[in-house]
MIDOSE-1310 file (N, C-alpha, C; in nm, 2 decimals, decimal comma, always signed):
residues 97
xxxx	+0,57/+4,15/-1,11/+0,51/+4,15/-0,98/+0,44/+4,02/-0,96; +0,45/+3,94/-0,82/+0,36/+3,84/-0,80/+0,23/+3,91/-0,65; +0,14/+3,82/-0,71/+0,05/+3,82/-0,59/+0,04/+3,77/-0,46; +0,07/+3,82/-0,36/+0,05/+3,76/-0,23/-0,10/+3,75/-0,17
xxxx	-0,13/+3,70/-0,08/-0,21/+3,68/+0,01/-0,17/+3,69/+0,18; -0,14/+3,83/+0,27/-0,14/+3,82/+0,43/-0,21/+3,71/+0,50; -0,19/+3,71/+0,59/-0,27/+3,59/+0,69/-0,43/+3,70/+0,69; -0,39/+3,82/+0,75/-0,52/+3,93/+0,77/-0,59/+3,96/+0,65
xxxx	-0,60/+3,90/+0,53/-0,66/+3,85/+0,41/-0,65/+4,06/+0,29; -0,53/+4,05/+0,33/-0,52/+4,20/+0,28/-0,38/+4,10/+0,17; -0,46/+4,12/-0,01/-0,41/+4,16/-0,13/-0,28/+4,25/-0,16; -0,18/+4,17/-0,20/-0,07/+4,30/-0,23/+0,03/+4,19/-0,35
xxxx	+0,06/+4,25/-0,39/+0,17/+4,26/-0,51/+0,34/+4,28/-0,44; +0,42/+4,17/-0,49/+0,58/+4,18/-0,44/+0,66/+4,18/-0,60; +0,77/+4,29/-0,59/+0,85/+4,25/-0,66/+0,88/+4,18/-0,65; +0,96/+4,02/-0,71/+1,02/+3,92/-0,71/+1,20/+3,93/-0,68
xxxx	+1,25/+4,05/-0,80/+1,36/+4,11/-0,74/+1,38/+4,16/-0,65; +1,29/+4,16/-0,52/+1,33/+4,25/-0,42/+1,31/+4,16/-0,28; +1,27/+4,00/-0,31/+1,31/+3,89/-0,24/+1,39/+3,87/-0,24; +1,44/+3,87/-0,10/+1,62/+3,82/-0,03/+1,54/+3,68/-0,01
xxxx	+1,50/+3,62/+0,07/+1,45/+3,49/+0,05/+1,27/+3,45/+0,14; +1,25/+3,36/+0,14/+1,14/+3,30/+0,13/+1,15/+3,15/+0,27; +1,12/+3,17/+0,35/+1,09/+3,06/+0,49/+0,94/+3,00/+0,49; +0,99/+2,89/+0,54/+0,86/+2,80/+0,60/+0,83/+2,72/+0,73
xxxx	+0,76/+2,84/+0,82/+0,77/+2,82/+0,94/+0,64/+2,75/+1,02; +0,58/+2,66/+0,92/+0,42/+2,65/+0,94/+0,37/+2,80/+0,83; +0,37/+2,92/+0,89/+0,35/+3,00/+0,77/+0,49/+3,06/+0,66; +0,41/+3,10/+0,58/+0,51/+3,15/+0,50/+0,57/+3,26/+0,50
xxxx	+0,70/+3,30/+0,52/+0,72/+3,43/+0,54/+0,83/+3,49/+0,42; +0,78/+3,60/+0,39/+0,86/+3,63/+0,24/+0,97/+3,81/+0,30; +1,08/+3,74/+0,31/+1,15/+3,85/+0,35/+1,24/+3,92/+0,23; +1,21/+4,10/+0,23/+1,24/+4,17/+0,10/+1,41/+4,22/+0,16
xxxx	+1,50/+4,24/+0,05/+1,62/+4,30/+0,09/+1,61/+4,44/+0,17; +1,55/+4,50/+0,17/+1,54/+4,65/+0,27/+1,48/+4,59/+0,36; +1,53/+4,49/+0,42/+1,45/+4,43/+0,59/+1,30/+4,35/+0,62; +1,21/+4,44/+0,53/+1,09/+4,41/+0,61/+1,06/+4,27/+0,54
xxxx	+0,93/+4,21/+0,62/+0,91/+4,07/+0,61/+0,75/+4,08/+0,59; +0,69/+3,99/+0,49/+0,53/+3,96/+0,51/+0,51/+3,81/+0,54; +0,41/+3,80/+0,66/+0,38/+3,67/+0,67/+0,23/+3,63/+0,60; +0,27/+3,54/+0,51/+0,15/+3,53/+0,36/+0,10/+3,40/+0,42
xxxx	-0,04/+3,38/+0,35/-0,16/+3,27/+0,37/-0,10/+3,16/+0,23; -0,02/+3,27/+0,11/+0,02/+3,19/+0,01/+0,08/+3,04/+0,03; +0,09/+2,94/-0,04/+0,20/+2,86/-0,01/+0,33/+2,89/-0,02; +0,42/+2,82/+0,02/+0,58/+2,84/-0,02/+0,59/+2,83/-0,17
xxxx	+0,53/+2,70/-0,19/+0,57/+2,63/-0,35/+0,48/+2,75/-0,46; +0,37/+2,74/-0,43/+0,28/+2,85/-0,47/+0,39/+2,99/-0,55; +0,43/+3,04/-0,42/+0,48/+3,18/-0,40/+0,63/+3,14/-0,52; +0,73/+3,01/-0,53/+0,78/+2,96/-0,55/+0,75/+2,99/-0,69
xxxx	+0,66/+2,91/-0,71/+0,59/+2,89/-0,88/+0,58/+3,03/-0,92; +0,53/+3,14/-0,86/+0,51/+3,26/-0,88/+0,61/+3,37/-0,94; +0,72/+3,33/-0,92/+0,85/+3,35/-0,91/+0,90/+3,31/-0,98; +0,93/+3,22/-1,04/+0,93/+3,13/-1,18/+0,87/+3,17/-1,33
xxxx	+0,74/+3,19/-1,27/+0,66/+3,23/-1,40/+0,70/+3,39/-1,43; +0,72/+3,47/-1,30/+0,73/+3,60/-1,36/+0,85/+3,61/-1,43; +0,96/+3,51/-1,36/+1,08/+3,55/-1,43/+1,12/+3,50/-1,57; +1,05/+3,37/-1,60/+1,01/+3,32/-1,72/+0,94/+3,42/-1,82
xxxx	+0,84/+3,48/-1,77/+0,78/+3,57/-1,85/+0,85/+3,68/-1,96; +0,90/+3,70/-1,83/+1,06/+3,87/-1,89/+1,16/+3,81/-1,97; +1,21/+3,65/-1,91/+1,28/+3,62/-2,00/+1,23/+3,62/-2,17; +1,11/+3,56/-2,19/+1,00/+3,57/-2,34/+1,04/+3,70/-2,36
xxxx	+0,96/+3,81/-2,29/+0,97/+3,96/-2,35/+1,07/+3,95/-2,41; +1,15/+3,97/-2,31/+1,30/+4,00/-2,36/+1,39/+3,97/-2,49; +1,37/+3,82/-2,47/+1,36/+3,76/-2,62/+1,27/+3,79/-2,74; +1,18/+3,84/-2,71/+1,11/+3,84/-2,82/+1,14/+4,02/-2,89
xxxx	+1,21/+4,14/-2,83/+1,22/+4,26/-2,85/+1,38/+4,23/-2,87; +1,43/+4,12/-2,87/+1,56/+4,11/-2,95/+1,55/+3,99/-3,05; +1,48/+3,89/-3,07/+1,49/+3,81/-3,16/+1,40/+3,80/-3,25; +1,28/+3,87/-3,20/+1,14/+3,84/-3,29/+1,04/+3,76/-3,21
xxxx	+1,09/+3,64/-3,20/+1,00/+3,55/-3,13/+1,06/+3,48/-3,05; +1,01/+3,46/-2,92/+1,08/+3,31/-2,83/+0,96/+3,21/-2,77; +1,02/+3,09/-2,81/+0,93/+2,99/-2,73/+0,94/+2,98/-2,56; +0,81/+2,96/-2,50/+0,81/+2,99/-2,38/+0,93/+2,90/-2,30
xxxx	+1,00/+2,97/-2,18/+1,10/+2,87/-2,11/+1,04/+2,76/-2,04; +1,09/+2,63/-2,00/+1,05/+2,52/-1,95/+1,01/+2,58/-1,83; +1,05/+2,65/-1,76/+0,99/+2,70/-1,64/+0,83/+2,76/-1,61; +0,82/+2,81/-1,71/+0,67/+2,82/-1,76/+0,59/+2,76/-1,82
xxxx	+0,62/+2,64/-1,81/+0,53/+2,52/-1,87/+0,52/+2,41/-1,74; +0,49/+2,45/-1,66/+0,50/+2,36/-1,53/+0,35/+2,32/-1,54; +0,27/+2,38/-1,59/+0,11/+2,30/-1,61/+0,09/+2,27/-1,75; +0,15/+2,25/-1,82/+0,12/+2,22/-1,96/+0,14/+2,08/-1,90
xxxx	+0,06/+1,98/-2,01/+0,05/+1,81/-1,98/+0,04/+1,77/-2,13; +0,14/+1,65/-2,13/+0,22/+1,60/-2,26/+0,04/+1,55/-2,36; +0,04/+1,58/-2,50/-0,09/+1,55/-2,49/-0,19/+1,66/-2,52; -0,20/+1,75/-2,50/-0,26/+1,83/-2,45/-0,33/+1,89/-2,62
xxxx	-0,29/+1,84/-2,67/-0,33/+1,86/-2,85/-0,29/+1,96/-2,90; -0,20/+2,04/-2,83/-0,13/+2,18/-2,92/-0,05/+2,13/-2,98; +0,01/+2,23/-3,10/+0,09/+2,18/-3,18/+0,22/+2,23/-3,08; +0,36/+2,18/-3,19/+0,45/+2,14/-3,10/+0,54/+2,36/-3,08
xxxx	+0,60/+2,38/-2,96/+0,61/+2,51/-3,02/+0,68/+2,53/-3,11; +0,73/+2,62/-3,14/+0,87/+2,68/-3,20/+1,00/+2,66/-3,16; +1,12/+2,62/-3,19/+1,25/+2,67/-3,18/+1,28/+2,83/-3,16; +1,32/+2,82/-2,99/+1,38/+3,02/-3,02/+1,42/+3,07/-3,14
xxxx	+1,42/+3,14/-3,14/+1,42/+3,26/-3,26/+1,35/+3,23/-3,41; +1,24/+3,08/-3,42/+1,18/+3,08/-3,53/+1,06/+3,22/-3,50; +1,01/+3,23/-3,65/+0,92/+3,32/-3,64/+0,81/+3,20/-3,70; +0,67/+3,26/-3,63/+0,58/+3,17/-3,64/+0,50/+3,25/-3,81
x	+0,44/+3,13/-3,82/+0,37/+3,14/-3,95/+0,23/+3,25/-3,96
């Protein structure tokens, strides 16, 4: 689930799978496959990134309940910055020490 923001400042939660698509009309409007539509305070790119990360996320799960371990997908490193003093990650399916 990602987080939205209404324009009327009312909090709610969207499946990601249940976006048919996403417009930018000045506001943002996030339309679900059973029709209905919210018009959000969120950004596009925001809401964008949001969608990204969750689906990045499931991808890890997923991998990791079949391989052991997975390193995070590039899609989910959109704020990591080169540098950053972590060490480097793993190769999919190493197991960490």
């Amino acid at each position: 689930m990602i987080a939205v923001t209404c324009r009327n400042g009312e909090h709610f939660s969207v499946d990601p799978d249940h976006i048919e698509r996403i417009e930018r009309h000045g506001d943002t409007v996030v339309h679900l496959v059973d029709g209905t539509h919210y018009v959000v305070e969120t950004e596009f790119e925001e809401v964008l990134r949001s969608i990204a990360a969750h689906r990045a996320g499931a991808l890890v799960a997923r991998s990791r309940l079949t391989n052991g371990y997975a390193a995070m997908p590039a899609a989910a490193r959109l704020a990591r910055r080169h540098g950053s003093g972590r060490a480097p990650e793993p190769e999919l399916g190493a197991v960490p020490n």
